[in-house]
C-alpha positions as CSV (number, residue, x, y, z in Angstrom):
1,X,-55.7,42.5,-85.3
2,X,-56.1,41.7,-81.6
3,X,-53.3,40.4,-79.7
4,X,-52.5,39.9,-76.0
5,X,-49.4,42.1,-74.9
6,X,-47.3,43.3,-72.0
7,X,-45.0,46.2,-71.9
8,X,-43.7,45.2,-68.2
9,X,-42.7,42.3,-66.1
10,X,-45.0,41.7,-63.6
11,X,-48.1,39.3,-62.2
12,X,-50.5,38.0,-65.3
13,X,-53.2,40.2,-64.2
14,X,-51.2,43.4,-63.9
15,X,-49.6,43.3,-67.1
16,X,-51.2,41.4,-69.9
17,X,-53.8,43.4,-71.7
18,X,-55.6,42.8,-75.4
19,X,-55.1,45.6,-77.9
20,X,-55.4,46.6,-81.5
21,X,-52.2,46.1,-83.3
22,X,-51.2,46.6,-86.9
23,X,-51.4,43.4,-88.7
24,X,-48.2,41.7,-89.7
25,X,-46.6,41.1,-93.4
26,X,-44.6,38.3,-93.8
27,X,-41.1,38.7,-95.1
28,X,-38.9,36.8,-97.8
29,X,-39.1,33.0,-96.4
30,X,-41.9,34.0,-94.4
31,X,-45.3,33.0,-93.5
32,X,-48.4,34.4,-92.4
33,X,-50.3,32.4,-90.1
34,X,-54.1,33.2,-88.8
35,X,-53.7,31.6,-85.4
36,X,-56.8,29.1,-83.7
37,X,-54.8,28.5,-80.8
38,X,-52.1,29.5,-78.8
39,X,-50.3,27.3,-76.1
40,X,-49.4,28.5,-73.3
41,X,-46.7,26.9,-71.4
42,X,-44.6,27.7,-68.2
43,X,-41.1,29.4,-69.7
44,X,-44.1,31.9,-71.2
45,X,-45.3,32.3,-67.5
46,X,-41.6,32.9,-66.5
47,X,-40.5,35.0,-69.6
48,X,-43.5,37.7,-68.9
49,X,-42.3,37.7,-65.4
50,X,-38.7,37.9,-65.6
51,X,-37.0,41.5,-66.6
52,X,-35.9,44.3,-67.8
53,X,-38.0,42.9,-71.3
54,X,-35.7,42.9,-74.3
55,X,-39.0,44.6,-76.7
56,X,-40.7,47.7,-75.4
57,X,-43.8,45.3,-76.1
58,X,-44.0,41.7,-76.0
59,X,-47.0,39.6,-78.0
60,X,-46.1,36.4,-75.4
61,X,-46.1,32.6,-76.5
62,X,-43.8,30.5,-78.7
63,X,-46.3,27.6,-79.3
64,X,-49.7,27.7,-81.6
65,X,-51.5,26.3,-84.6
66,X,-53.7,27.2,-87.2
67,X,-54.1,28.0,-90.9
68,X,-51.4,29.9,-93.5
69,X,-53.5,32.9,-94.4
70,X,-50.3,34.5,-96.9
71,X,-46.7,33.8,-97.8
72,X,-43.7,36.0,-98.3
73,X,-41.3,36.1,-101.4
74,X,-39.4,32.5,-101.6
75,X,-41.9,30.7,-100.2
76,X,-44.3,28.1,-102.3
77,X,-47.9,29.5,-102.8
78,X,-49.4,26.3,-102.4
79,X,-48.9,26.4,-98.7
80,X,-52.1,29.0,-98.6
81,X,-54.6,27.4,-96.5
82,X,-52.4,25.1,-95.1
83,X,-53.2,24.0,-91.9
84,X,-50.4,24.0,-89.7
85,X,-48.0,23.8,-85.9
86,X,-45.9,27.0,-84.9
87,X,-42.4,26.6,-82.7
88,X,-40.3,29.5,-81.1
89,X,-42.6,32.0,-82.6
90,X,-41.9,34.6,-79.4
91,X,-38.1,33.3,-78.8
92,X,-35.4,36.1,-79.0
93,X,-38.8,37.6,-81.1
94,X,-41.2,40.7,-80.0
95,X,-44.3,38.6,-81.8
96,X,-45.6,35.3,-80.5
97,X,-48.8,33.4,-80.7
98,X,-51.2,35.1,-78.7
99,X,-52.8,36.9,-81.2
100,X,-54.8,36.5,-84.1
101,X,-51.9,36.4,-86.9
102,X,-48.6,35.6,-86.8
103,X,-46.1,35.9,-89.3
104,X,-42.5,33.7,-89.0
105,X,-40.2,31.7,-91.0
106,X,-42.0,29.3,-93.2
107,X,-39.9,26.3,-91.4
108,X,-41.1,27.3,-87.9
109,X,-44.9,26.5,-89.6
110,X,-45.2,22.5,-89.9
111,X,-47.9,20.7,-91.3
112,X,-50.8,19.4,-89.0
113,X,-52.8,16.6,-90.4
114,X,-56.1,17.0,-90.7
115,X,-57.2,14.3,-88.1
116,X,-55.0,16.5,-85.6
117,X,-56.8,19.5,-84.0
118,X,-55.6,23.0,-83.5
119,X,-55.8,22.6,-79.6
120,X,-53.4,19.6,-80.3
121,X,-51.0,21.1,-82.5
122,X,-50.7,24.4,-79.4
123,X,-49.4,21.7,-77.7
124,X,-46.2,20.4,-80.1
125,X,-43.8,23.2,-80.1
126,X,-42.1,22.7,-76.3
127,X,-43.8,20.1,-74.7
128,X,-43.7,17.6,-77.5
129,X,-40.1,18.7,-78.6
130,X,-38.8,19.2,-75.2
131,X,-40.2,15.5,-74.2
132,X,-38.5,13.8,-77.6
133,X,-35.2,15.5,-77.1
134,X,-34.9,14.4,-73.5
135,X,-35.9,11.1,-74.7
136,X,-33.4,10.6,-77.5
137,X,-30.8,12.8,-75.9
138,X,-28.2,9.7,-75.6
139,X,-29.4,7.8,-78.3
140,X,-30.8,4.9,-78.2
141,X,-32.9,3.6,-75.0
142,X,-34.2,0.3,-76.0
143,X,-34.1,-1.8,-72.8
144,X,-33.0,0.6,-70.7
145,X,-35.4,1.9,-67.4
146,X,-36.0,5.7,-67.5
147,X,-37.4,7.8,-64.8
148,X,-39.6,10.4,-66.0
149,X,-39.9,13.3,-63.2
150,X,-43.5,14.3,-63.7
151,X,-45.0,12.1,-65.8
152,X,-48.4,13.7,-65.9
153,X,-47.3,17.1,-66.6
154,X,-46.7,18.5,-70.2
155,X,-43.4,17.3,-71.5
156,X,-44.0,14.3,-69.2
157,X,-47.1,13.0,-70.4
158,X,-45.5,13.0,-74.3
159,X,-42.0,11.8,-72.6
160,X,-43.9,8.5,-71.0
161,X,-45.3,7.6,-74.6
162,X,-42.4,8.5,-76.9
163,X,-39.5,6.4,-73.9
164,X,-42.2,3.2,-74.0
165,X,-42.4,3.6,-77.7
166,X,-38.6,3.7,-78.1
167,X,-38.9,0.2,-76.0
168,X,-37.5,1.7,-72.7
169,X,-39.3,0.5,-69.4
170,X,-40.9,3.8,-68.1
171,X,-40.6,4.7,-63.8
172,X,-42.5,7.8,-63.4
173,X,-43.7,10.2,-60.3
174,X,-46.9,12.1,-60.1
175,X,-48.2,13.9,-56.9
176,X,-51.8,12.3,-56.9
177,X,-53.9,9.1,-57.7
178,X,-55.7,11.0,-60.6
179,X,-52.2,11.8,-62.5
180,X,-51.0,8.2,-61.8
181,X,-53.8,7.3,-63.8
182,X,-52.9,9.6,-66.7
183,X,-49.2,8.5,-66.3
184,X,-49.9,4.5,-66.5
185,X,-52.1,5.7,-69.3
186,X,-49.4,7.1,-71.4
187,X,-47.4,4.3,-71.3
188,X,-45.3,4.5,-67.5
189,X,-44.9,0.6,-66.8
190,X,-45.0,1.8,-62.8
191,X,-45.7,5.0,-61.4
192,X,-44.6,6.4,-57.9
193,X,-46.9,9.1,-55.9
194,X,-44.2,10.9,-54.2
195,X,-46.2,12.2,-51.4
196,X,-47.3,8.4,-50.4
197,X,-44.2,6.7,-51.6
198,X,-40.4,7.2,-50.7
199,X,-39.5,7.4,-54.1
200,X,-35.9,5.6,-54.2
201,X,-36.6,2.7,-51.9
202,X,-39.7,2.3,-54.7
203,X,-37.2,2.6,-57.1
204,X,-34.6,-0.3,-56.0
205,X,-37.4,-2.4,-55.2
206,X,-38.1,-2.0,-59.1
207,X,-35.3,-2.4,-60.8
208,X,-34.0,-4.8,-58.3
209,X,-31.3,-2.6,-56.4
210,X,-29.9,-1.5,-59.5
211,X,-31.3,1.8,-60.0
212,X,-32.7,3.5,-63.0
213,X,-30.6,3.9,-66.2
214,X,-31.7,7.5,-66.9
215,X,-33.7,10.1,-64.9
216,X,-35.4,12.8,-67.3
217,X,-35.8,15.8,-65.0
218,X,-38.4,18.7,-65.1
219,X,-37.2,20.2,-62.0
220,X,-33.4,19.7,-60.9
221,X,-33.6,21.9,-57.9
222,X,-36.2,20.0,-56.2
223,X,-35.0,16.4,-57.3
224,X,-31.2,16.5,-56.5
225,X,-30.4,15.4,-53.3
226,X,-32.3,11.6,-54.3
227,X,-30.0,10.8,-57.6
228,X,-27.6,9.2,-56.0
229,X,-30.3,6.8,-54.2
230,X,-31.8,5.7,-57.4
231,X,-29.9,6.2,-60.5
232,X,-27.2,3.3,-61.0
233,X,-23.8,4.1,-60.9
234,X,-22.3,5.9,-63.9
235,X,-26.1,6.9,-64.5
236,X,-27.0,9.7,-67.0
237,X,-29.4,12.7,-65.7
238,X,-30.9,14.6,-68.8
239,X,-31.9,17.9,-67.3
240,X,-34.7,20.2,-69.5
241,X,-36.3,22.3,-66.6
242,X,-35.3,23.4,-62.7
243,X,-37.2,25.6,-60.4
244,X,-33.9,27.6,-59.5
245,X,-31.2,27.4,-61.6
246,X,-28.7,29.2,-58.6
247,X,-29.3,26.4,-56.5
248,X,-26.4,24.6,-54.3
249,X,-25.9,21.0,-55.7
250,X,-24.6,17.9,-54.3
251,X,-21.4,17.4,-57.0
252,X,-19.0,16.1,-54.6
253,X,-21.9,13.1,-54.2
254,X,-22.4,12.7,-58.1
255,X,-18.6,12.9,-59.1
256,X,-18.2,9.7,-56.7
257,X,-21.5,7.8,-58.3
258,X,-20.1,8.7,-61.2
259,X,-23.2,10.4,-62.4
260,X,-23.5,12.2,-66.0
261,X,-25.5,15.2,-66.2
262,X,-26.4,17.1,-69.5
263,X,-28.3,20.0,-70.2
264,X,-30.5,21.3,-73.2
265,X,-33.3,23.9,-73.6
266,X,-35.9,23.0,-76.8
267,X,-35.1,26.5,-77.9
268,X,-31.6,26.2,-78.7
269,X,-32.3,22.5,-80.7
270,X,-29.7,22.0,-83.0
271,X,-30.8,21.5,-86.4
272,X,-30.8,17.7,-86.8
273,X,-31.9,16.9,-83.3
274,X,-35.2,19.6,-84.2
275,X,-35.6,17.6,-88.0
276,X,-35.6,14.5,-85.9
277,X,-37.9,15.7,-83.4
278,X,-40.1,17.1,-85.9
279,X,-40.2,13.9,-88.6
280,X,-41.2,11.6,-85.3
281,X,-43.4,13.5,-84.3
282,X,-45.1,14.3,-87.9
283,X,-44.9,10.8,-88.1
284,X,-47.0,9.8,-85.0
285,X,-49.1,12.0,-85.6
286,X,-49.8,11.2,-89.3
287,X,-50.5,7.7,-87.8
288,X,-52.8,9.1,-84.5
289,X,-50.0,7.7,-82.3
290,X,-49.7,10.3,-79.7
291,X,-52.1,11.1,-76.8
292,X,-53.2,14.9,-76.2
293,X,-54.0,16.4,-72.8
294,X,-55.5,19.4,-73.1
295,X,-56.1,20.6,-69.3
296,X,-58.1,23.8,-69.9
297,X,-59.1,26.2,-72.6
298,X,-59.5,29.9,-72.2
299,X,-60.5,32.5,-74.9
300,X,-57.4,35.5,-76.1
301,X,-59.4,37.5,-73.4
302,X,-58.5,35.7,-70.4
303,X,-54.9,35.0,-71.4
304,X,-54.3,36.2,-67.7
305,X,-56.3,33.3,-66.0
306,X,-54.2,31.2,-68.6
307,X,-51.2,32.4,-67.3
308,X,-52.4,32.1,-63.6
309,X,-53.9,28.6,-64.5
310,X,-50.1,27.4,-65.8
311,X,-48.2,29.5,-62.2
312,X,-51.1,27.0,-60.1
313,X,-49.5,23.8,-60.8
314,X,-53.0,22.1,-60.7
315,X,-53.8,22.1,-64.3
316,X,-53.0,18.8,-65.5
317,X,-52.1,18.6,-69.1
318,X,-51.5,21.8,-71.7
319,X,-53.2,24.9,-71.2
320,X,-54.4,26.6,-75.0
321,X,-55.7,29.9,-75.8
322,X,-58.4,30.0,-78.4
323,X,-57.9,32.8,-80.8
C-alpha cells in the first residue's frame, strides 16, 4: 500500500515522504480499515517534529474515516463494508491514518452514518472529542457563561456548538471579522476579536462585572496573564492545549482569585468520559446536528503542504488528506 512516513523529526518537507509498505493484517479484535481520509491536526504537526521518535518509522495521524475492508478473529463479520470514524490510530502506535489501510482495535473504528462524509468523520477523533470533553469536563453547564479561546479553530468551532447545545451562554475570541462570523455561526452568543477588542473589559461589560464561569483554553501560555481579569472568582479553567508547556505562570495571582485549573489530553480519555463523548456525538450526528469545517483538502501526496497548512495558523477549520 502507499502510506506517508518519516523516519526523523524535522520540517514537513524534509521528512515526510510516500512509500510502498507491506499491507497490514488485522489482529484478534482488530479491524482493517481502507482509509478515504485522513485528518490532520496540530499534535500530528508537533509529534513529527518533536524527537528522538519512539518507531524507526512513523505512518503519522491519529484521526481518519473510511470503509472496513476485513476483520480479525473476535470481531463480528458483519462489520465488512462498514463505513466508519478512526481515533488514536498513530498514539503510542508506529501506524496511523495517512495511508491507504489501517488496521486497529475494532472499538477505535465507529460507525459513520451514511448522511456524514468521510472528510467529516477525519474530523471527529481530536477535534470533536477534545471539544466535548472540555465542554462536559465539570459536568453540567446549563446557565452558566463559557469562554471558548478560539472559537473558530478546530476544537473551537465543535466546542461553541456542543457548550450552546448544553444551554451554556457561549463568549468566544477569534483574530478576524471572517472567523467571528464562523464563531457566531456555530452557536457563540458574542464573539470578541482580540486584536480590535481588549478582551476582559469586553468581558465584564458582558457578563455584567461578573466574569465568565469557565474559560476552555486552546493555548494556556498565551492566555494566562488575563484569567484573573475575566473569570469570576473561584472560576474553573479547563486547559486541552498550550503553546509552551515550560512556561512561567501567574499562581500566586490565581491561588488569591481562587481559580481552578484542570488538565486533560483526548488521548488519555478515560473510558466513560470517551463512551460519552462518543454516544453524543454519534448521536448528533445521526440527527445532522453538528456543523463541519473542512478548511482545505490535499491528496496523500502533499501531506507535507498539509502539515505546513496546519504550522500556518491561517487555515480556518480541519485540514483532511484524501487517500
Amino acid at each position: 500500500m502507499r502510506a506517508a512516513c518519516y523516519s526523523t523529526p524535522g520540517a514537513a518537507c524534509d521528512v515526510l515522504h510516500i512509500a510502498l509498505v507491506e499491507d497490514p493484517a488485522p489482529r484478534s479484535g482488530e479491524v482493517l480499515v481502507r482509509v478515504r481520509t485522513s485528518g490532520v491536526n496540530p499534535s500530528d504537526v508537533k509529534s513529527r517534529r518533536a524527537g528522538p521518535l519512539a518507531f524507526a518509522s512513523i505512518i503519522p495521524h491519529s484521526d481518519g474515516a473510511g470503509t472496513i475492508e476485513a476483520v480479525g478473529p473476535g470481531v463480528d463479520s458483519r462489520r465488512v463494508g462498514e463505513r466508519v470514524w478512526l481515533w488514536n490510530a498513530a498514539w503510542r502506535r508506529a501506524h496511523g491514518t495517512a495511508a491507504e489501510l489501517v488496521a486497529l482495535p475494532s472499538a477505535q473504528a465507529v460507525k459513520l452514518p451514511d448522511r456524514i462524509s468521510f472528510d467529516a468523520g477525519a474530523c471527529l477523533g481530536i477535534p470533536a472529542l477534545t471539544a466535548h470533553r472540555a465542554v462536559h469536563f465539570g459536568g453540567d453547564v446549563r446557565g452558566m457563561t463559557l469562554l471558548v479561546a478560539g472559537g473558530a479553530g478546530a476544537v473551537g468551532h465543535y466546542a461553541c456548538q456542543m457548550a450552546a447545545r448544553a444551554g451554556a451562554t457561549v463568549i468566544t475570541t477569534v483574530s478576524s471579522a471572517v472567523k467571528a462570523a464562523q464563531a457566531g455561526a456555530a452557536g457563540a452568543a458574542h464573539v470578541i476579536n482580540y486584536r480590535d477588542e481588549n478582551i476582559a473589559d469586553r468581558v465584564r461589560e458582558l457578563t455584567g462585572g461578573r466574569g465568565v464561569d469557565r474559560v476552555l483554553e486552546v493555548d494556556l501560555a498565551v492566555n494566562a496573564a488575563g484569567y484573573t481579569s475575566y473569570v469570576k472568582r473561584d472560576g474553573w479553567v479547563i486547559v486541552y492545549g498550550s503553546g509552551d508547556w515550560t512556561a512561567r505562570l501567574p499562581q500566586r495571582d490565581w491561588l488569591v482569585h481562587g481559580l481552578t485549573l484542570s488538565y486533560f489530553i483526548v488521548y488519555e480519555l478515560s473510558a466513560a468520559a470517551r463512551a460519552q463523548a462518543i454516544d453524543d456525538v454519534t448521536r448528533w450526528l445521526q440527527a445532522d446536528e453538528l456543523e463541519h469545517r473542512i478548511a482545505a483538502r490535499f491528496p496523500l501526496a502533499d501531506i507535507a503542504l498539509a502539515h505546513e497548512a496546519v504550522e500556518s495558523g491561517q487555515s480556518i477549520g480541519n485540514v483532511v488528506l484524501t487517500i
